[in-house]
C-alpha positions as CSV (number, residue, x, y, z in Angstrom):
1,X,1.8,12.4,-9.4
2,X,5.8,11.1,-10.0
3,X,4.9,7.7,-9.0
4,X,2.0,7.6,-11.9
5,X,4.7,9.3,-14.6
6,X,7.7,7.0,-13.1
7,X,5.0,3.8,-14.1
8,X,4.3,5.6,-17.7
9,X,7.9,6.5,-18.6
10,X,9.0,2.9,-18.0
11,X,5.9,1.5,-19.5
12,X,6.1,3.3,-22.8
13,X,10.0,3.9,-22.8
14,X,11.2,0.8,-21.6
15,X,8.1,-1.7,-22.2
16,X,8.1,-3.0,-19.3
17,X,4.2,-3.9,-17.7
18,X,3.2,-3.2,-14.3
19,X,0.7,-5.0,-13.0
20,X,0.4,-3.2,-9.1
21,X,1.3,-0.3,-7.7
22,X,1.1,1.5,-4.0
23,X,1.8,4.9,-2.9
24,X,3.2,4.2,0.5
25,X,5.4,2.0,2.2
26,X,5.1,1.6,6.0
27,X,2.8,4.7,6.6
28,X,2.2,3.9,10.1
29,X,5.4,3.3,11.6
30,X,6.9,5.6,13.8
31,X,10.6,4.6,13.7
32,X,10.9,6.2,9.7
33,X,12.8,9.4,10.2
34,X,14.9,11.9,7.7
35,X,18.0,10.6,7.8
36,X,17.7,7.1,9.2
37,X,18.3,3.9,8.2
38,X,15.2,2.5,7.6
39,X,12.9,3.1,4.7
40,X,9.4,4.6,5.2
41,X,6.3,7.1,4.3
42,X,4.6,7.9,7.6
43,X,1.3,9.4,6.8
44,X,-2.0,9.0,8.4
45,X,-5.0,7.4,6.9
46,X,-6.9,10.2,5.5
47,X,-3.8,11.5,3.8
48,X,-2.9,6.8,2.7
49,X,-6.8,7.3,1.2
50,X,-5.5,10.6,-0.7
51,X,-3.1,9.1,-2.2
52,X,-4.2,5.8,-3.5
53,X,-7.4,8.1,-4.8
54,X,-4.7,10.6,-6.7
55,X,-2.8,7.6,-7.7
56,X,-6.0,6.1,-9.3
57,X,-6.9,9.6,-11.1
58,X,-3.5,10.1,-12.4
59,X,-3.1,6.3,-14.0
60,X,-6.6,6.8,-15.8
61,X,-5.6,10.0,-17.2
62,X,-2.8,8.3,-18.4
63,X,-4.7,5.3,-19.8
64,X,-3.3,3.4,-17.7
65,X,-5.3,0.4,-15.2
66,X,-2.7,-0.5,-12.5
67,X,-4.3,-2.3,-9.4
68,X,-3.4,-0.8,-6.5
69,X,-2.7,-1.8,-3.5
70,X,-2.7,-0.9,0.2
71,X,-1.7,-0.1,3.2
72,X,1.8,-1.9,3.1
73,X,1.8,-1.2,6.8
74,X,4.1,-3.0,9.3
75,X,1.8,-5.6,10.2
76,X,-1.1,-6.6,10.3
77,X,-3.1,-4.5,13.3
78,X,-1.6,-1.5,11.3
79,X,-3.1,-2.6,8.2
80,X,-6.9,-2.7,9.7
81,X,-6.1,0.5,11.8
82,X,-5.0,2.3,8.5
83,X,-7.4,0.8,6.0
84,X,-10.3,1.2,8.7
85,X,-10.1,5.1,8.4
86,X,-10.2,5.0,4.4
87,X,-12.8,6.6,2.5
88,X,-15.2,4.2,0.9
89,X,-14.0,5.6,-2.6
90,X,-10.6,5.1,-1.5
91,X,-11.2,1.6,0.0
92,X,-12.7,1.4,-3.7
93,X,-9.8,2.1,-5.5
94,X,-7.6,-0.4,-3.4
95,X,-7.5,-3.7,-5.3
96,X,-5.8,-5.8,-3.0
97,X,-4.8,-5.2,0.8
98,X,-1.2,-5.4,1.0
99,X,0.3,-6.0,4.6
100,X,3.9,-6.4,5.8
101,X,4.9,-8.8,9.0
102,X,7.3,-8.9,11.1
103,X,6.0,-11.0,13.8
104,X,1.8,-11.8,13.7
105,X,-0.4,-9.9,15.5
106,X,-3.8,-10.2,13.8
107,X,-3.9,-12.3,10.7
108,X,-6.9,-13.2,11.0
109,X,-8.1,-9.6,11.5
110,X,-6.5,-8.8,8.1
111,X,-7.6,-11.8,6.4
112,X,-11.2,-11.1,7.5
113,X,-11.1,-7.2,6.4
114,X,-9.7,-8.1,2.9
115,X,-12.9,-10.9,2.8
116,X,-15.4,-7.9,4.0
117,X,-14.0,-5.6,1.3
118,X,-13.9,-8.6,-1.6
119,X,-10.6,-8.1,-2.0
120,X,-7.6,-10.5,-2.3
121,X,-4.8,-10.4,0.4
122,X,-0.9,-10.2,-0.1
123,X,2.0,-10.4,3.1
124,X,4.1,-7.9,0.6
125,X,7.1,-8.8,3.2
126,X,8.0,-11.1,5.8
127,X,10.2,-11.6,8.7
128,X,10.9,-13.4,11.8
129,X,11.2,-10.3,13.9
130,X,14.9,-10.7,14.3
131,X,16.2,-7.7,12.7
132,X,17.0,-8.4,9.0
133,X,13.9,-10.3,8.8
């Protein structure tokens, strides 16, 4: 996986230390399209829970224990909906739940999924749902 040889490269070459990783960015936003102007990974849960789980196989065949996180969705109703249709070995491999917000819509929802799953929580970014956030 390149994401798993980009962390190795600048780990060993470079010596710098990562201590998280995630696969995805946005994957259940509908406005990411070739071309565009805003980044994104649209993918649907089964293939987010891929993912994290060949990310996880390809840092331990590299030696390597980056914590990953997840689902770095566009808020938090996003995050459940993704993380919700996980594979419990993939909801495993997820260290942290990672959201994004651009205007609340169920923090409490995500705060009480990342409780259920023993994991920590992280708003990975933030805005006031004005544009440039």
């Amino acid at each position: 996986m390149y994401l798993a040889t980009v962390i190795s490269n600048l780990t060993v070459l470079d010596g710098i230390q990562f201590d998280y990783a995630t696969p995805m960015n946005e994957p259940n936003s509908s406005w990411w399209k070739l071309g565009g102007r805003q980044e994104g990974c649209p993918m649907s849960a089964a293939q987010q829970a891929r993912m994290v789980n060949a990310l996880r196989t390809e840092l331990a065949a590299r030696g390597m224990s980056q914590a990953i996180q997840a689902s770095e969705d566009t808020d938090q109703q996003r995050t459940i909906n993704s993380m919700n249709g996980y594979s419990a070995t993939a909801l495993s491999n997820v260290t942290c739940v990672a959201s994004h917000t651009y205007g609340a819509n169920n923090p409490s929802g995500v705060r009480n999924l990342a409780h259920s799953l023993g994991k920590p929580l992280w708003m990975s970014e933030y805005g006031m749902a004005t544009g440039p956030g």
